[in-house]
C-alpha positions in Angstrom: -52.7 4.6 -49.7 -53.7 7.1 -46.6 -53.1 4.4 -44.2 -49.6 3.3 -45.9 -48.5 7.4 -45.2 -49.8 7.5 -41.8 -47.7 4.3 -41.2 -44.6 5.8 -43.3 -44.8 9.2 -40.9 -45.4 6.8 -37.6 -42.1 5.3 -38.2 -40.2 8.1 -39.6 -41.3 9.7 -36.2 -40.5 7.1 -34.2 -37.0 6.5 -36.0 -36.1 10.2 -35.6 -36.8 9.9 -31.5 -35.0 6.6 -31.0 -32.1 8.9 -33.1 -31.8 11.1 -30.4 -32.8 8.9 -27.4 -29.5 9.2 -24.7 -29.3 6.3 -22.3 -27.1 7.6 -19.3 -24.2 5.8 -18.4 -24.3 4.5 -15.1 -22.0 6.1 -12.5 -18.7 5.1 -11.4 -19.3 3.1 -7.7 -16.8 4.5 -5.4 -13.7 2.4 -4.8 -14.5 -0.2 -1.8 -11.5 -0.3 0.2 -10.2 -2.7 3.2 -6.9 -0.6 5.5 -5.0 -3.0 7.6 -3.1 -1.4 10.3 -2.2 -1.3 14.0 -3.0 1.5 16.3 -0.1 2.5 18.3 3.4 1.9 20.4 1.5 0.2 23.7 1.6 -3.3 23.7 -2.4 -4.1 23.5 -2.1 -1.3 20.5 0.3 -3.5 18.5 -1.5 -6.0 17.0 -4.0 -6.0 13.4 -6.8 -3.7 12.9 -9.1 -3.9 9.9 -11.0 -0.9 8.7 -13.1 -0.6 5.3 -13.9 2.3 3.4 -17.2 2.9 0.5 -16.0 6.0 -0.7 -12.8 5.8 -2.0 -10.7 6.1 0.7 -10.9 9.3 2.8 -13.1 8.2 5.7 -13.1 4.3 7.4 -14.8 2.3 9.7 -13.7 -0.4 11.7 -14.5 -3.8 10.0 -12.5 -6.1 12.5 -10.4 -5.9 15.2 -8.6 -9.4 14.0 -7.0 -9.6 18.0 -3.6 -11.1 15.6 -0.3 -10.2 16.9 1.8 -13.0 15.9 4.0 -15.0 17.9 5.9 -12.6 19.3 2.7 -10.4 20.4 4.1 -7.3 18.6 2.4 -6.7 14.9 3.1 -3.1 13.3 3.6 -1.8 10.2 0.9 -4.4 8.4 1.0 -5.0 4.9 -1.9 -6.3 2.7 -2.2 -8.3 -0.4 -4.6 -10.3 -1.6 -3.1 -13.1 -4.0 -4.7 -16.6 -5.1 -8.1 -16.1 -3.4 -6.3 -15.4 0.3 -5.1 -12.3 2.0 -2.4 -11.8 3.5 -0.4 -9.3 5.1 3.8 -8.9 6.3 4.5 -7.2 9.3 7.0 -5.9 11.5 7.6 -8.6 14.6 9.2 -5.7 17.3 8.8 -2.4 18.4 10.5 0.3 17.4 12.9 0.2 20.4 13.6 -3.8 20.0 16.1 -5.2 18.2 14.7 -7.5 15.3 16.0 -10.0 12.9 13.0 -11.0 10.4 9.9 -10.0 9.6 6.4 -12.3 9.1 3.9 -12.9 6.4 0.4 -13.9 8.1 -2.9 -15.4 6.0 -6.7 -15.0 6.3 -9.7 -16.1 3.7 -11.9 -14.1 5.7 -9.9 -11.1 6.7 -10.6 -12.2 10.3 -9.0 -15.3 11.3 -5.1 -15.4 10.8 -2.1 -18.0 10.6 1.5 -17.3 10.3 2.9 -18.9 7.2 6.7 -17.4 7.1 9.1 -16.1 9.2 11.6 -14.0 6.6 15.1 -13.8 8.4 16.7 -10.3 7.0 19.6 -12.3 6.0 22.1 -9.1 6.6 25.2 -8.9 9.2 24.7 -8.2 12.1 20.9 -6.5 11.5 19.6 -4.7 14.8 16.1 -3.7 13.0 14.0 -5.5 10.2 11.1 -2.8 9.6 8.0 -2.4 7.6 8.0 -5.0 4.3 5.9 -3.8 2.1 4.2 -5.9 -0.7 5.1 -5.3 -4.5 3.3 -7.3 -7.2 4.6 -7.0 -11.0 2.7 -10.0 -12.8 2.8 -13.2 -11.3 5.5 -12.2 -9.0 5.4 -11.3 -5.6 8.1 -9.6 -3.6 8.3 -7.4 -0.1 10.2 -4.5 0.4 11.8 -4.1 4.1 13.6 -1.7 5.3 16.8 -3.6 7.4 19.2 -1.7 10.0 22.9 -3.2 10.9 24.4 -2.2 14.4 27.5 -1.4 12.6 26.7 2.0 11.5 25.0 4.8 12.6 22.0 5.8 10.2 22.4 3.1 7.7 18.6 1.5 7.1 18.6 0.4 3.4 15.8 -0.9 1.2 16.2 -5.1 0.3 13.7 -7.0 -2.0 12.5 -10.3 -0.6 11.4 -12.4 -3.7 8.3 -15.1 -3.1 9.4 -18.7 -4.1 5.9 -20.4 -4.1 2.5 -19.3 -4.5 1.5 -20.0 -0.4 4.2 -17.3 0.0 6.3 -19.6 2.8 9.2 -19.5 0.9 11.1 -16.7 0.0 14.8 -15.4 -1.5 16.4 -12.3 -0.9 18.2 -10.2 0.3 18.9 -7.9 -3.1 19.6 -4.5 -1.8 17.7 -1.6 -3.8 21.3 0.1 -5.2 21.4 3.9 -5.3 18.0 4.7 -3.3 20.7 6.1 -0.9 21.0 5.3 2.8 19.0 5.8 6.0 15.7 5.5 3.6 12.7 3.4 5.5 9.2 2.9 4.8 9.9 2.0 0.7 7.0 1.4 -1.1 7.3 0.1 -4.9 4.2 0.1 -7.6 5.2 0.2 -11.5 3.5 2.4 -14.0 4.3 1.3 -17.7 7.9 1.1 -17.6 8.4 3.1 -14.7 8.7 1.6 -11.0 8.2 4.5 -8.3 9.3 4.5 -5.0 8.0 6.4 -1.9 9.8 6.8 1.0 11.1 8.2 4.1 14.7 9.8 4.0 15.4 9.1 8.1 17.9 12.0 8.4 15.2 14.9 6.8 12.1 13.6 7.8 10.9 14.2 4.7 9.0 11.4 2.0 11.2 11.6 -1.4 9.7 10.1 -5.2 12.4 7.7 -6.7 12.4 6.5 -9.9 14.1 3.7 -12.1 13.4 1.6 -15.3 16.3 -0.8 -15.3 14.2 -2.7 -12.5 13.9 -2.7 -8.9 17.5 -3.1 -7.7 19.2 -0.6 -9.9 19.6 2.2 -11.5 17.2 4.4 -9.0 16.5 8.8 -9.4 15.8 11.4 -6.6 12.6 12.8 -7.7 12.2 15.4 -5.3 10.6 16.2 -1.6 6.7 15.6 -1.4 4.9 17.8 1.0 6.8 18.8 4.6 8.6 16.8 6.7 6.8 14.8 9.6 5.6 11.6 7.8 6.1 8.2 7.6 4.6 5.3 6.2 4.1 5.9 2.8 1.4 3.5 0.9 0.0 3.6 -2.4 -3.1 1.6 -3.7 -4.9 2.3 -7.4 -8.6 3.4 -7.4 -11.5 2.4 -10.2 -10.9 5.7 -11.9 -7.2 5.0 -12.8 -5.8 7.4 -9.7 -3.6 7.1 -7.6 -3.7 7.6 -3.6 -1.1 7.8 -1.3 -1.5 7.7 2.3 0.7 8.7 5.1 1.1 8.4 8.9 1.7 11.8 10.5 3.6 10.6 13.5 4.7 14.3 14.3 2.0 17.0 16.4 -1.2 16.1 15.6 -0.4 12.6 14.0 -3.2 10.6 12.1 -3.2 9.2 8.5 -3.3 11.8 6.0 -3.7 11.3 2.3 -3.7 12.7 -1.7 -4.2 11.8 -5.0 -2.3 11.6 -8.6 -2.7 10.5 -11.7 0.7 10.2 -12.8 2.4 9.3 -9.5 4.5 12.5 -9.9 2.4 15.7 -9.3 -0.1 15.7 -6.0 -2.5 17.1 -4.5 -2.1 18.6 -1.3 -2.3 16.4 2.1 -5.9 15.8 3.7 -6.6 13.8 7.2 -8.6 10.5 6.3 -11.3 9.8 9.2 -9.7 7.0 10.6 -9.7 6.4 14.2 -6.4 5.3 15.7 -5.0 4.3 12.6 -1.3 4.3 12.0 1.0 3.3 9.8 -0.8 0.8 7.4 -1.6 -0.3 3.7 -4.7 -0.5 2.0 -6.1 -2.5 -1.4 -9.4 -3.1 -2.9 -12.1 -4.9 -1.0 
């Protein structure tokens, strides 16, 4: 009887620690992040630079200079995706002071080594610039986002969506012109929240980055949201980090210049801008590693 008590306590002791026993839960890793951009308006400047980040986003190393320019040996404004096991990235084809007509869409499976798969023509009247296409994925469905000048008017860059045909990404339709996100807007980048697509981007008259918003879809139906921050940057990009938040970098162009960068969780209130260690980096995109 004295040794089925002592048992009876023993477990009734050991039932009442495992009760309170607390087994941490292991700690978020930091989002690992890969920036594609170039590094500036001089020819050996303009072509891809990789850099990687291990702590969400505010500092980056170089992880390859790829030595890609294209075919015309002018890459800016690079784009990144990765889709079906492959990067890729679309990219302005000209400097900002030479006329263009398309833009391109470039592979890798390493991040290193890159072919040119498309050559998008703008497919607008008399276009005199074809800048920065920005991926936008919703589903299965991959589009880019380029901003397309006409020398018929003065201050007239409007947003068009380019729509992917195939899953290698070498074919695609388009233009559909973004109706009501106003004119002389560049730099438009798209992600959807819920029902919600936002849009970030440059108004080219103030200087200034504006929040649009729509939910009848991409080419319709678009809102003025307000100013972010002061005027001076370019470039907007977004990417979403393991925690569910957002961050938005931007390319400081103005005194100073570098990429600067905050965070949201709702894609309408921000923090304040910060500079992201980033060596030479410029106008650029970045996605999970």
């Amino acid at each position: 009887m004295k040794t089925r008590q002592r048992l009876t306590r023993w477990l009734a002791a050991l039932l009442g620690a495992a009760a309170v026993l607390v087994v941490p839960t292991p700690a978020s890793a930091a989002t690992t992040l890969v920036y594609a951009t170039f590094k500036g308006d001089a020819q050996a400047d303009e072509e891809l630079w990789l850099y990687q980040s291990t702590n969400g986003g505010t500092s980056y190393s170089v992880l390859a200079d790829t030595n890609f320019h294209g075919p015309t040996g002018v890459l800016r404004d690079p784009s990144i995706l990765k889709h079906n096991g492959r990067y890729y990235i679309a990219y302005t084809v000209q400097s900002w002071t030479t006329n263009s007509t398309y833009f391109n869409v470039a592979s890798s499976t390493n991040l290193t080594t890159w072919t040119n798969v498309a050559s998008i023509p703008s497919g607008i009247a008399n276009t005199r610039f074809t800048w920065a296409p920005e991926f936008s994925v919703e589903g299965g469905t991959v589009r880019i986002i380029t901003s397309v000048a006409a020398t018929t008017c003065a201050n007239c860059f409007r947003p068009y969506v380019y729509t992917a045909q195939n899953t290698a990404l070498t074919s695609w339709s388009g233009p559909a012109q973004m109706w009501g996100l106003g004119t002389n807007h560049i730099d438009t980048y798209v992600v959807k929240s819920g029902s919600t697509w936002h849009a970030f981007t440059k108004d080219e008259t103030s200087k200034y980055i504006e929040h649009w918003t729509t939910t009848a879809g991409l080419t319709t139906g678009w809102i003025n949201r307000g100013r972010l921050w002061s005027s001076g940057y370019e470039g907007p990009s977004l990417v979403r980090l393991d925690d569910g938040s957002w961050r938005i970098y931007v390319d400081r162009y103005s005194t100073g210049g570098g990429i600067y960068t905050a965070t949201s969780t709702d894609l309408t209130t921000w923090t304040g801008l910060s500079p992201v260690s980033c060596s030479g980096c410029r106008h650029g995109t970045a996605i999970p590693k």
